[in-house]
Each structure stands twice: as C-alpha cells, then as structure tokens.
N, C-alpha and C positions, 0 to 999 in steps of 0.2 A: 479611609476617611469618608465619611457620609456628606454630603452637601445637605444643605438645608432644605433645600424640596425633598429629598429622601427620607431625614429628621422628621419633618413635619407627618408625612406619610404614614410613615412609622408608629407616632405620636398616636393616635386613635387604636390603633394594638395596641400600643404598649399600654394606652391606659383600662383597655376593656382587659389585661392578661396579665395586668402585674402582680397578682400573685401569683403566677403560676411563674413568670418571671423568674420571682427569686429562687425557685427550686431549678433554674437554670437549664429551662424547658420551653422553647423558642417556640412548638409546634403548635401550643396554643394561639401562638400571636401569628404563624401562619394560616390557620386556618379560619380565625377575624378577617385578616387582609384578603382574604380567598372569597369570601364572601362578600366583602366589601366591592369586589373588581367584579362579583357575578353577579352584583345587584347594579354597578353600573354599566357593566356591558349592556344585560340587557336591553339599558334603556337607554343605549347610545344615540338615539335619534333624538332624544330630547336636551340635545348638547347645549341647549340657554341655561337650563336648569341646573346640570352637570356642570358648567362650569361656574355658575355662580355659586354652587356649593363648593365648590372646591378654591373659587376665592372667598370667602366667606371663612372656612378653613385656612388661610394664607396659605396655600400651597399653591405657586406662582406657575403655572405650566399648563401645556392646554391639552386637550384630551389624549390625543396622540402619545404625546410626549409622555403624562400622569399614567397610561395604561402601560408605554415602556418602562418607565422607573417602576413599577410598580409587581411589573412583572420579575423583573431583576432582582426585588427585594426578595420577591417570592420563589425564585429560583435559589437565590443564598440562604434561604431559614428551610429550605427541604432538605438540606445536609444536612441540618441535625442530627447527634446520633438519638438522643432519646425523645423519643415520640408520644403523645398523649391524646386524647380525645379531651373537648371543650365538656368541662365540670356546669352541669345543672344550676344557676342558681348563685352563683358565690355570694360569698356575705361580703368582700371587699367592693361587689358593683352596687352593692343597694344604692348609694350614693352616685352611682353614673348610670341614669334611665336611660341617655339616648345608644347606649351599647345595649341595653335588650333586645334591642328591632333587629340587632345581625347575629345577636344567639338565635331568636325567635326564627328567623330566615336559614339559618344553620340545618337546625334540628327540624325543622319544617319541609325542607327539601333533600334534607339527608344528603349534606353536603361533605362527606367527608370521602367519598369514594367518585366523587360526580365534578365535572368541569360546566362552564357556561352552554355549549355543545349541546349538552341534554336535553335543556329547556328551551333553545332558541327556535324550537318549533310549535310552542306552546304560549299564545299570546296571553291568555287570561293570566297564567304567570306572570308574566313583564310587567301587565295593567299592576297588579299588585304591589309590584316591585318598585315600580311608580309611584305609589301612597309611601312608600319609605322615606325615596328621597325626595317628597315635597317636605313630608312631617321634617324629616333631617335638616331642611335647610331652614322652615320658618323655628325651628325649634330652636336653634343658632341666632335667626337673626330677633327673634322674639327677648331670647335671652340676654342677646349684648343689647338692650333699648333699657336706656334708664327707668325706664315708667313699668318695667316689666316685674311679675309680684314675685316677691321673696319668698315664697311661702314655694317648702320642698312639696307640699302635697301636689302643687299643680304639676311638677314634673313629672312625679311618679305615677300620680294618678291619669293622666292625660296619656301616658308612653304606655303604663299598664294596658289602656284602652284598644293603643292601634295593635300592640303585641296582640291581645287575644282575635282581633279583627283580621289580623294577615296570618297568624295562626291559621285561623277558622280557613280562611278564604284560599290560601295555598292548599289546603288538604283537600278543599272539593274543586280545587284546579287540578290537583293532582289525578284526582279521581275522573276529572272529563266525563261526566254522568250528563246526558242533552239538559236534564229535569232541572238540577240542580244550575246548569250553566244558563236556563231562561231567566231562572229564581235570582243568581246572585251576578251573574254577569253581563246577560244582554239586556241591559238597561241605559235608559239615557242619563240618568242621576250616574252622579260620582260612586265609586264603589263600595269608600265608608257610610254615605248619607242612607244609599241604599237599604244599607246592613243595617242602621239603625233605623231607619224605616220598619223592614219589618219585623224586626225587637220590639218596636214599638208601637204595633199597628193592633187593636185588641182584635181585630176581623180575622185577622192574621194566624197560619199555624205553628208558623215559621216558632215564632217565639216561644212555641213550648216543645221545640226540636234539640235544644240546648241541654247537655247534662254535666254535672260533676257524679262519675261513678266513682268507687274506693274497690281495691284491693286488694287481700290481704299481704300480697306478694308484691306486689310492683305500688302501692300507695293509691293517693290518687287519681285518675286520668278526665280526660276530657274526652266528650261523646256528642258526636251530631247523629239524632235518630228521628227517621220520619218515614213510619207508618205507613201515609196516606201514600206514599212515593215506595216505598220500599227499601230503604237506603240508612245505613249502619255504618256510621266513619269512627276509627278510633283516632283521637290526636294526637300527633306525639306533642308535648309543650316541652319550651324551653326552659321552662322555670318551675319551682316547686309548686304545690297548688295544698298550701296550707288551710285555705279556709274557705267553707264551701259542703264538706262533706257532712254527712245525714249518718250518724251515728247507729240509727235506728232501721235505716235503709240502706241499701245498696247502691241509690241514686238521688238524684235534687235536681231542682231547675235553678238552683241561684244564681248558675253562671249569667242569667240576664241580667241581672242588678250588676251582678260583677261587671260585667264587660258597660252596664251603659254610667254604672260609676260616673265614670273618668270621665263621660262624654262632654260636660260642660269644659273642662279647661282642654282638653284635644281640641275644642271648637273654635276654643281663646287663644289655643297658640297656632291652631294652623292657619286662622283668620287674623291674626296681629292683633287681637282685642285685648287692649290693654284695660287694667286693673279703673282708671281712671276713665275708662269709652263705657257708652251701653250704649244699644241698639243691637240691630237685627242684621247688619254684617249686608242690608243689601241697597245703603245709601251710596251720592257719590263724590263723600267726602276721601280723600287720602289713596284715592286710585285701586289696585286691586285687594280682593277678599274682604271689604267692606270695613276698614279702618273709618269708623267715627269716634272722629277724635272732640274731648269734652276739655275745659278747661277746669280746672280746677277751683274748689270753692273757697271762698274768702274763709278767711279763721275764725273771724266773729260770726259769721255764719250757719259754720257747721253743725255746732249743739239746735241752732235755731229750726235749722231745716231737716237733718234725720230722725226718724222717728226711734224712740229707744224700744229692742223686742225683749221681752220677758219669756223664755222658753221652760217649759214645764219639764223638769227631769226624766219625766219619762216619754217623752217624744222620741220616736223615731228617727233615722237621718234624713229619711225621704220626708217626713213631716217637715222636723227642723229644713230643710232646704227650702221646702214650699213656702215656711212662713219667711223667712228670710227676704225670701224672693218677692213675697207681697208685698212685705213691709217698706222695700227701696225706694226712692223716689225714681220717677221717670223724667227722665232728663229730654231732652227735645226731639227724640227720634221717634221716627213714627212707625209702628209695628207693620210685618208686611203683610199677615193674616188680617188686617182689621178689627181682631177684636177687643175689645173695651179694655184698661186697663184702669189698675188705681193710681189717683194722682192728686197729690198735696191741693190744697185749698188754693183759693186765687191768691190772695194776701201771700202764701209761699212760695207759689210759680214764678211772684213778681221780684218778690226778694230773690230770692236762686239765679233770674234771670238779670236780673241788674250787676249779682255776683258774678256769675260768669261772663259781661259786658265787659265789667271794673279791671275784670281780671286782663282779656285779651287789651284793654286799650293800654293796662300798665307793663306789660310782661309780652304777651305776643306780637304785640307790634311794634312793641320797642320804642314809646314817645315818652318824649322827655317829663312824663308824667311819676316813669319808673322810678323809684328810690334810690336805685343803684344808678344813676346818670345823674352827676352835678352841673349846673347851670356852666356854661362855660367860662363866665368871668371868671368864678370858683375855682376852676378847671384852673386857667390860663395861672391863678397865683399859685395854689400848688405846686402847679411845675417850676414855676420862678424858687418859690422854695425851694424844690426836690433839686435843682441845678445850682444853687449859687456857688457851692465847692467845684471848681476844675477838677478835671482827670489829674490823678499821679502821675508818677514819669513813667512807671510801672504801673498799669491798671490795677484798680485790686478788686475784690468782689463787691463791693457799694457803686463801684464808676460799669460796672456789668450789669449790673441790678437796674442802675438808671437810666441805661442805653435799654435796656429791654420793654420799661415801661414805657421811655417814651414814641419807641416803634411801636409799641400796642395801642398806644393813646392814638398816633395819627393811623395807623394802621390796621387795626383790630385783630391781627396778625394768627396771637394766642404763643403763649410759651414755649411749647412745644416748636410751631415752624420758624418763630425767631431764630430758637439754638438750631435749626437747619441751615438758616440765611447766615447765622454767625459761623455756624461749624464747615460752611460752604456745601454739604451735602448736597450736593448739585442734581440730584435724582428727583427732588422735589423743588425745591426753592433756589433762586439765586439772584446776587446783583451785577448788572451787567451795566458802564455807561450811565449808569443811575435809570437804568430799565429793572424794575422787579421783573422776574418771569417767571411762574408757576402754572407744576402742573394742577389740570384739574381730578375731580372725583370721575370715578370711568361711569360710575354706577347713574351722572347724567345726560349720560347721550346713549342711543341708538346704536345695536348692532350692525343693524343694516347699513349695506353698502352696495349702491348699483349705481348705473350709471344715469337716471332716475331724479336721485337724489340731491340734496348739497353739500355738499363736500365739508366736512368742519374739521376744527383745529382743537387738540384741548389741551393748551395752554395758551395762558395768559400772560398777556404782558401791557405794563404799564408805569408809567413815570412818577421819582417821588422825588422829594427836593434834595439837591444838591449837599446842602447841610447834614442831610440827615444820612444820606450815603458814606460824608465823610467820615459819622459817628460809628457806624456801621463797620465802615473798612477798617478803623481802629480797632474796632473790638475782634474783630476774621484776623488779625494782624496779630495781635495778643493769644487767639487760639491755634494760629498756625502748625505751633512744633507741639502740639499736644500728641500724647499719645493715643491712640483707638481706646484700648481700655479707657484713659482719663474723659474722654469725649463720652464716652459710654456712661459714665456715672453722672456726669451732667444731664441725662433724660430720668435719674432716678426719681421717683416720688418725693424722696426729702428731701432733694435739693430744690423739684419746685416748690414746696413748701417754708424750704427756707425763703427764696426770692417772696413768697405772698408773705409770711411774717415781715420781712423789711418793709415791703410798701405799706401796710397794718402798723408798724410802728411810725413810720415817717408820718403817716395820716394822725397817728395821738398827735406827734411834736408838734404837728402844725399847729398855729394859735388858734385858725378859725374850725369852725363844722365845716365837714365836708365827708358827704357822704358816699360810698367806691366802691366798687369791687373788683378787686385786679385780677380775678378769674375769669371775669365777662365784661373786657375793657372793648370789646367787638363793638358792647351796645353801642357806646359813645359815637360812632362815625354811623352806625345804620341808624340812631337816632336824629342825629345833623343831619346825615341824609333827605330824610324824612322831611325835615323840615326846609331844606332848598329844593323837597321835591326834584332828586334828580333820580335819570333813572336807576332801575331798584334791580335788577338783573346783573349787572356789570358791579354794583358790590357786592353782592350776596356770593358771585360768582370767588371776587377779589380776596374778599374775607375767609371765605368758605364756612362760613358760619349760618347757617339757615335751619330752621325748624323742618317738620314734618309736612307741612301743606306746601311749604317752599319747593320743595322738591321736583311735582311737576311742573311747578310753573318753571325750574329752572331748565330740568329738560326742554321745555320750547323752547324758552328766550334764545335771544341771542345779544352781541355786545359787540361793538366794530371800532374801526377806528384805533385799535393800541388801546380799549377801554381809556377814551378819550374823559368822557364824562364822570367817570371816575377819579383819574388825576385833579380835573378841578376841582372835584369833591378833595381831595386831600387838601390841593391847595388853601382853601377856601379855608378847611379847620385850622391848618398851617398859620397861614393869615393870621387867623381869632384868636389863638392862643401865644402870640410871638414867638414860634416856635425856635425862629431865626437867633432870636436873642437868644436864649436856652443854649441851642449847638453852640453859639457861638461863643457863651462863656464857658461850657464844658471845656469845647477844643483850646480857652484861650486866644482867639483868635478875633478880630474887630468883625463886629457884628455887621455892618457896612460891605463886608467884602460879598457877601450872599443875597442873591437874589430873590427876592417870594413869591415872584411865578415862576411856572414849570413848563420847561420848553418842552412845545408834541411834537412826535414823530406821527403823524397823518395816517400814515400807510393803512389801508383799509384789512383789514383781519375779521373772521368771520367765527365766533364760537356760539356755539349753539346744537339744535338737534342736526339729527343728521337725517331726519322722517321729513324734511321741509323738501318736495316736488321742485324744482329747476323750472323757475315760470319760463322759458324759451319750448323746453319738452312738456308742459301743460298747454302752451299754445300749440304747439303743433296736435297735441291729443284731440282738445275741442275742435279743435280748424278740421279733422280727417273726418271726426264725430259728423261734421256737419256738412262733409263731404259727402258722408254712404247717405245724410239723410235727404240730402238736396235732388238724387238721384235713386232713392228707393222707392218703389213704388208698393211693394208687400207690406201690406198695416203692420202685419207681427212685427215683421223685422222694423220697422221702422221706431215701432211703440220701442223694444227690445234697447235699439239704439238710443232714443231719447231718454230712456229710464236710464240708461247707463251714463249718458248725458248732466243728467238732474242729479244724479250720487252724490256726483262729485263737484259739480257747481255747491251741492248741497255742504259737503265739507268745508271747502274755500269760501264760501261765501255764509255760511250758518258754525261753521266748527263744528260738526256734527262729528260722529265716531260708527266704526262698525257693526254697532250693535242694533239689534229689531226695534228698541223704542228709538234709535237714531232719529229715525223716516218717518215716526209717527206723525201724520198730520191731523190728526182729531184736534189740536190744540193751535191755531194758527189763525190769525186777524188780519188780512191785508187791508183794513180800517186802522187799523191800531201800529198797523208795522211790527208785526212780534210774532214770533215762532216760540211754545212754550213745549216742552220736552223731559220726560222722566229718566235720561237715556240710561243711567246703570242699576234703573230701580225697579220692585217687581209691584211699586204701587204708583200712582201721580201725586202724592202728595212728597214723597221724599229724594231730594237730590235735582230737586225742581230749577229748571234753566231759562229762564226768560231772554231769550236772543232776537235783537231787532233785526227785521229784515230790509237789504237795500233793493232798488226798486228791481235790478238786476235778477236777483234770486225769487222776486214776486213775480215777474213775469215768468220765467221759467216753470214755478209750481204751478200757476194758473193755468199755463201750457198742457201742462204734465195731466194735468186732474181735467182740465177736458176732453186729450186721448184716450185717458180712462175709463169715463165715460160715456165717449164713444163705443167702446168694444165692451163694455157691461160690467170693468172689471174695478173692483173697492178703490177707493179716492182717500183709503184711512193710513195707507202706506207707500213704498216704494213697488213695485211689482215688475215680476217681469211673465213673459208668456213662454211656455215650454213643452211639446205635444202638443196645443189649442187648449193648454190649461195656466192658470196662473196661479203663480207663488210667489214668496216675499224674496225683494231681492236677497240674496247671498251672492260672496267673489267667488265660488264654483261655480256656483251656476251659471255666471257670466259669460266666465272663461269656456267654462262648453258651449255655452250659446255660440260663443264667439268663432269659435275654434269648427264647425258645426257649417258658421256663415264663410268660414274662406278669407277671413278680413285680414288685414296687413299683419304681420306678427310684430309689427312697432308696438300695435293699438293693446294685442292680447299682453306683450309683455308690460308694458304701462300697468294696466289691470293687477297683472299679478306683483310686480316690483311694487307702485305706490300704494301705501295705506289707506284706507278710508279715511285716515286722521292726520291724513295730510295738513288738513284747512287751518289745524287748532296750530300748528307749528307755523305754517306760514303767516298768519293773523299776529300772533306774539312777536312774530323775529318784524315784521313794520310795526307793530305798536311800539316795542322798544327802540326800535332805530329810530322813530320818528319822538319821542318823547312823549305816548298817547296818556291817558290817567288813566294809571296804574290800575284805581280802585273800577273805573270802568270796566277794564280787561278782567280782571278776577269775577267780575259780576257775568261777566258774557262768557266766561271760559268753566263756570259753576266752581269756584276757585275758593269761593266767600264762607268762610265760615261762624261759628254762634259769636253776635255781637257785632257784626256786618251783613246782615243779611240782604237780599235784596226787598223783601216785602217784610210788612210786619210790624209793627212799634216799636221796635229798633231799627228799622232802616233808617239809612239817612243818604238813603240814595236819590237822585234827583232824574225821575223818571224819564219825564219829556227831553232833557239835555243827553240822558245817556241810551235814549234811541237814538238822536240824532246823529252823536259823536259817532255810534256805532256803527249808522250806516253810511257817515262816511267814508270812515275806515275800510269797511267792504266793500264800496264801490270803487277804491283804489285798490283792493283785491282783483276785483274783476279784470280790472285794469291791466294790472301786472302779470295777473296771469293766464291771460285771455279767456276768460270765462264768456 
C-alpha cells in the first residue's frame, strides 16, 4: 500500500505516461520521475523554492524525506520487465503543457543512460534547470488563482516558449564552448530575458543563428549555427517540429517567431500577470515579479470605455497583435522605458477612474456599500426568522443548515472549516472551553528562524459566545458516530450546494428584501469591522479570508492578547443581532440563562512574522555600533560603521527594504519631514512611498550626508568605502568589511541573520498592537492601492495629520528598539 505522499509523487508520472500506462509499461513513468529528482537535485540549494513547489503540489514532506520516497518509488518501477524509451510528442499530453519541460530536459541531456552525478559539475546546467522549476511553480500557482485566463492558448503557448528556450540553452551548456557561454551565460539578466534579448536585438547576430532544417530521413530538426563564431549545434527536441519547414529549402529562420510566440503569456505567468493587471511587472504593488493588480470595470462601463478593433482579414498575427495591443486602454501604470503611450481621452480616464474607485470602495474593501451585506437590522430579522423552529430531538438537515449559517454570519468562518469545527478535524479547526483555535496559512510567516528574531505562534486562538458553542457541540454530537466515508461526502460539491440552495430559498420565503450571499458571509463581520474600526489584522487573520494586497500586510502584522480585539468584535455583532435569543430558541432553552459578553483569557500570545529583530538584540547592536564609533579614530572605518549604522535606523525607523532605490536619498525634505522612495521600481514615478520622517532618523541622515561629504563621497545613497574606493551599500559587502575589521561576531552575525526589512515588520506589529489607523500604515508601508492613493484626486489622505501620526509611531520605534 502506497501512502499519500507516495500517491501524490507518483501522480505527475502517471499523468505525463498514461498512455504508456495502459500498455502496462511502468518505464516510461520511471524515467519522468528520473528527471524530475535530477532537475531537483540539482537545484537543491534553492530549497525555498523546492519546497514550496512541492507544497504547492500537496505533497506534504520536506526535501530529505521527498528525495527518499522518491527514490524508493524509483527503485520499485526499475523491476519492470518490459522497458521502453519516452515517445516524442504523444498526442494524449497536448493537453498537459507543464509535462513538456521534463520530456524537453529528457531528451536534452540524454537522460536515459545518465544519473544527477554527470552534471553536478556543470553549473550553467543547474542555472537552467532553475528556469524550470520557477516556470513549474508560478505555472501552478498562476493556474489555481481564480483571475487566471482560461484560454488553453496561454498554456501552451507560454510552456512551448520555455521548452524551446532550455532546449536551446542545455545543448550549448552541454557543449561548454567560452564563445557561446559569454553569449548566453555570463550575464547579469535572467537566463530567459537574456535569450529574448538577443532574439530580439535587430544589432544583434544572434537572431539569425536559429534554424529549422528538414530531413529526409529523420524529419525535421533544430540547428544553432554561427559563422561568425564557428559553431554548428544539432538539437535533439523533445517534441515533433511540425511547422516551420521550407519546402523549397533545406533550412528557415522561423524558429525566432516560433520560440518568441509564446513570449508574452511565459511573461504573464512567470510574473502572476493576471488577465485583469497591466503594467510593466516593475511596480510595488503585490510584492514579487511585479503583480499590478487592476480592479475590475463596472458593467455599464465597459462598452463605454473599450474601443471596438475592426481587423482586416488579411493581417498578419504579428500585425493583428500590434493592433490589439494599441487599441487597449492604459490603465494606471506607468511604463518603465518612458515612452509615450496611447491613452483614452480625459472625459474616459475620469470615467474608467471613478469605475475602478466604485469598484474597490464596494467589493475590495468590503464596506457596507456592497450589495451583498444587508444592513443589520435586516440581518438581525432574518435570523429571528431562519430560528423560530427548535431543533428536532433528532437533528435533521435544515437544524445543520442553520447552525452553519449562523457560525458564518458571526464568524465569517466559510463552509468548508465549519464542517471541520463540526467534524472535529482537529488538524485545523477546534472548539475548546468555548476557545476557537486555528491553525494559520504557513504561506504568512517567515522561514527564518535565529536567535535574532521573534519568535511566533501560527495558531490562533480566540473566544466566541457561550451560546453558540452549545449550538456547535450539538451538532459535533450528531456527527459523532459518522462514518469516514459519510464525513467525506459532506465536503462534496453538491452538498455545499445544497446548504447555499436552503439559504436562497429561505431568503425567497422571507416576506421582506433582503439582499445575501451565503458564499461570502465573511463580508458581514470584516464589514462591521470596518465600521467600529477595530483592528483589521487579528480578523483577516481569524476569518482567513483576505484578498491579494492583504497578504503582505498580513505577514507583518501581528495580533496578541488571545486576539483580544477580535472577540469583541464578535461580541459586538453578537449583541446587534440578538444572537442570544436565536440559540436560545433553537436549543429551547430560556434565553436569560446566557450571557452577551465574552469572558478573555488575557494571556499575551504573539502571531505575526517572524522577520520582527528582538528590540533587547537591536539595542545591544546600536549600543556596540556606537561603541567601535566612540573609540575609532580611522575615517574609513568609522564612515564604514556609521553607514552600517544609518541601514538600519533606516529600516526601523523609514521601513525601508534591501533594495538600491531603498537608500535613495535624492528625494528627501527635512523641511517637510518626508522621505520619498521608488524602492521596487526601475522608474520614480511608479510604486511611489512617501514616508514621514521622525526627528531621530533626520538627525542620523543629516549625520550621514555630512561624512560623506567630508571624504568626497555621493550624498545620493548609502555607501560604504572598500580599498579607498566607494560602492553602494550591499550585506556582503558589509560582512567583509566587517569580518576584515576583527569586530565581535555578535555584530557580523546580526548583519547576516536580520533582514534589511526588519523595520517594515516591526512598525506593523506596534501599529497593530497599539490600534494605529490602518489607512495610515498602508500609506507608509506602500500598501495603498487604485482608489486610495496617497496623492492625486482621489486621495483622500490627510497629509499634515499622517506625517505627524507617522512620526510618532517612529519615534516609539526608536524607542523600543534603541535606535
């Protein structure tokens, strides 16, 4: 018997082999799996990656462990008696693109006589082998995003892409030619970008080095030939190469249209650009590979704003693209070449832009503006209705139905982890004491773990009313003696869909309007929320229901206390809606006996990242900082020290990140109190951060920029000196500095354990523990997206107040963590 991590394993052979499968020929799906273990060996150092593809994959195990099982599979399918080589091409994969990448890797390294061993002394291979499993994992998680396009062309066509890309690039790793390895390897661009670079460079020779020759004996093939170099590669491809060939000639250069085809959706999915974003992939909206996320356009809208294209029959694909491409509106991103684009008239910028306002204030932000959130008086009768029948003596499915909507109404919970809470599945959900206690999503918190850091929890726990616990244990009481199988069909599809038809019916019977949707009962509590303004981390946490921009903010946050603030938010709804009556006519039981507030358990609990620096071990950092500098007398070293100094005041006290526009000081007012910052964009107009400074962090720069200027050296960044020469700071560079001066190895480990991005984590976890405004912190943390901007005729930010707020916040940073 296979366990389910074995199953799972398996599952990716079997589906790249299943016809070979049914000719009861195992060898095919070993030598997928063979491939699969020698595309991840290689790249075993990049075990972040590796294993989020492998949860991502639900295969529950960590490297280790995945390379033993993995192995073992591959030692039981080499028994096989009858053995076969991987078939070129099948027609049952056309429909499964991301199995090309490990035929293509197959037949590219001639994997059928050869172990990991071969290659492991050939890094440009590995590099390559690297663009697989990036492609593999964003390709996965591109695909599970609802927003993601249905349209098979982008699979294919995008996977087609990297195929002939790692094709290409394996044969001339294989070949280790210096010429070729300056050409496509030693570069600082990405390996793909590269390669489309000079495809697409018209200066360039490169681009007419590509062929499709034909033979009469073997078909088609693939040919890199360059002249000017001397150099004549045949390909082997994995796949047939039907179309391409010169009837009239021996050879063609089509293969460059072929291979840059696909480029645009490879670029869409390895970037998360969804069908619904545009831009240039290098704002600092949605954290990495440059997710600008758009809101979607009102209905009435849409005829108004797109322009309609009329395409002449005989166009081209490359035409037809072009014109397409013109025709779109530009949506609020700002290109990172600078140049000119076409863009709808003012009268349509304003409409477009009011649509996409309209949009995020009724739908993204979840205020009680939404269609789907009924007022709560509304609310509170409904449920009086949906309650007035008691429970049977024997529950039956209607007294099931109404215990589940009314845990989602105060809860936000969702269908699904209810029948957890009911089913008792303790792995995620449970009730303890009338303690909820759930775990959280892994995917937000921090790998890191040193001794550095803060320590967090990920699970929650927090208090819901008495009442509603007892409705709850009734129903865990009723599913007791069920059987696994019976428990099992309760997560089926039609059975939730039965539960959403009851409530949709109960909603006709009702006499009055009342407008619901029992799929997205979440809204209702992060909408209340909203509106007693409490904090917005400890529900979002609670619910687990958050959008796409939530996400980092969740990774900072933090929530203490038993998510103290929380429970009252329950209560509160609890309260409004008499919930108390409700239970208390289900159970039969005098509504009098229950209480409507919620006893806390106090106990301080800490969830959040785990990138938050230990302010006790940031004081000692600055305090040793300011030791070497009290007693050094060498400028370099001094400057050296104080620039290392200023980083990291600059994180904690600005939320700065480790990137080169981080430090940029071209953009800075100590008139104005503001530090303005492009930091993950390659222009200053997009991903724009206006951060107030407190007076802590202006002394410091001003410090900084006139040792700078003492020794001659630019006052536009961070710098450090190295040989009598100066460069922008980087954490290597430091750490050799450091390492170099003989200084405490407290100071170098510091350096190398805490992030640059310390600041932004420790700034969130006081903002939320202290209950700062929300919409400040998003504005200071670049968080804010179309429809709250911070500048612009839609802001409706309130400048003067959210400097002030901001620097005091920082200066209780300083505070806490001795800056």
């Amino acid at each position: 018997m296979q366990n389910k991590n074995e199953e799972k394993i398996l599952k990716f052979g079997k589906y790249v082999c299943q016809q070979t499968l049914d000719y009861r020929d195992d060898f095919a799906l070993y030598n997928i799996l063979k491939t699969l273990k020698i595309t991840f060996y290689l790249n075993k150092d990049h075990d972040d990656l590796l294993e989020e593809l492998l949860k991502q994959c639900k295969i529950k195990l960590d490297l280790p462990l995945f390379f033993k099982k993995l192995d073992q599979i591959l030692e039981n399918l080499n028994g096989t008696p009858k053995k076969s080589m991987l078939k070129k091409s099948p027609k049952q994969l056309q429909e499964a693109p991301l199995t090309w990448l490990y035929y293509a890797i197959y037949f590219s390294l001639g994997l059928e006589n050869k172990t990991e061993k071969d290659f492991i002394n050939n890094s440009n291979i590995q590099t390559v082998l690297l663009l697989v499993i990036k492609y593999h994992l964003s390709y996965i998680i591109y695909k599970k995003d609802e927003r993601a396009s249905k349209s098979p062309a982008v699979y294919k066509d995008s996977t087609q892409t990297i195929v002939r890309i790692i094709e290409y690039l394996l044969a001339f790793a294989r070949e280790n030619n210096e010429k070729l390895n300056n050409i496509y390897f030693n570069t600082k661009q990405a390996l793909d970008q590269n390669f489309f670079n000079l495809l697409e460079d018209q200066n360039s020779n490169e681009k007419n080095c590509f062929f499709i020759r034909r033979d009469k004996k073997i078909g088609n093939f693939l040919v890199y030939q360059n002249h000017e170099l001397d150099i004549h590669i045949q390909i082997e491809s994995s796949r047939m190469i039907r179309k391409g060939e010169s009837r009239n000639d021996w050879q063609n250069t089509n293969i460059v249209h072929y291979i840059l085809d696909g480029k645009q959706y490879y670029m869409q999915i390895l970037q998360l650009i969804f069908p619904s974003s545009d831009g240039n992939g290098n704002g600092g909206n949605g954290g990495s590979g440059g997710k600008i996320q758009f809101t979607e356009e009102e209905e009435f809208l849409r005829d108004v704003i797109k322009p309609k294209v009329q395409l002449p029959e005989d166009f081209s694909h490359e035409d037809a693209i072009d014109a397409l491409n013109r025709a779109k509106l530009k949506k609020r991103a700002v290109p990172a070449n600078g140049e000119q684009q076409d863009i709808p008239n003012l009268y349509k910028q304003q409409l477009q832009n009011k649509a996409f306002s309209a949009n995020i204030t009724k739908r993204a932000l979840v205020l009680s503006a939404d269609y789907d959130i009924p007022p709560l008086p509304i609310l509170k009768d409904f449920i009086h209705f949906l309650t007035q029948k008691p429970f049977e003596g024997t529950l039956i499915v209607e007294d099931i139905y109404k215990t589940i909507f009314m845990t989602d109404t105060l809860l936000g919970l969702g269908y699904v982890k209810i029948l957890d809470l009911f089913l008792q599945n303790q792995k995620i959900i449970k009730l303890e004491n009338n303690y909820l206690k759930m775990d959280l999503d892994n995917n937000l918190f921090s790998k890191r773990s040193n001794s550095y850091l803060q320590e967090t929890t990920k699970k929650i726990i927090y208090r819901i009313p008495y009442s509603l616990s007892l409705l709850i244990n009734r129903v865990q009481n009723y599913f007791h003696d069920f059987t696994d199988m019976q428990k099992k069909e309760l997560y089926n599809e039609d059975k939730a869909n039965e539960y959403f038809m009851f409530i949709k019916e109960q909603i006709k019977a009702y006499p009055k309007h009342i407008s619901l949707n029992p799929k997205h009962m979440w809204k209702i509590l992060d909408s209340y929320r909203k509106k007693y303004l409490y904090e917005d981390m400890s529900t979002l946490f609670c619910i687990g229901r958050y959008q796409q921009n939530d996400t980092p903010k969740l990774a900072y946050a933090s929530t203490n206390k038993r998510a103290q603030g929380h429970s009252n938010l329950v209560e509160l709804l609890y309260e409004e809606l008499d919930m108390h009556i409700c239970c208390a006519n289900l159970l039969e039981i005098e509504a009098s006996v229950f209480k409507k507030s919620i006893e806390f358990n106090t106990t301080s609990q800490y969830i959040g990242s785990g990138q938050v620096v230990l302010p006790q071990k940031s004081s000692m950092f600055f305090q040793s900082l300011k030791k070497l500098m009290i007693r050094e007398e060498n400028e370099e070293k001094y400057f050296n020290f104080y620039a290392l100094y200023t980083r990291y005041a600059m994180s904690l006290l600005l939320g700065t990140r480790g990137y080169y526009n981080s430090a940029n000081l071209d953009r800075l007012s100590f008139e104005l109190h503001t530090f303005v910052i492009s930091e993950k964009s390659q222009t200053l107009l997009s991903g724009v951060r206006i951060i107030p400074m407190s007076k802590e962090i202006e002394d410091i720069l001003k410090k900084y920029q006139l040792l700078a200027e003492r020794l001659c050296i630019p006052t536009d960044n961070i710098y450090l000196i190295n040989n009598n020469k100066y460069e922008i700071y980087k954490t290597e560079n430091i750490l050799n500095i450091l390492e170099n001066y003989n200084v405490e190895q407290s100071l170098i480990d510091f350096v190398r354990l805490v992030p640059l991005n310390t600041g932004r984590h420790a700034i969130t976890k006081l903002a939320m523990e202290t209950n700062f405004n929300l919409f400040y912190l998003e504005s200071f943390m670049g968080h804010y997206i179309a429809g709250a901007e911070q500048m612009g005729i839609y802001s409706t930010l309130d400048m003067p107040d959210y400097i002030s707020k901001i620097r005091d916040l920082t200066s209780n940073i300083a505070k806490i963590y001795g800056v």
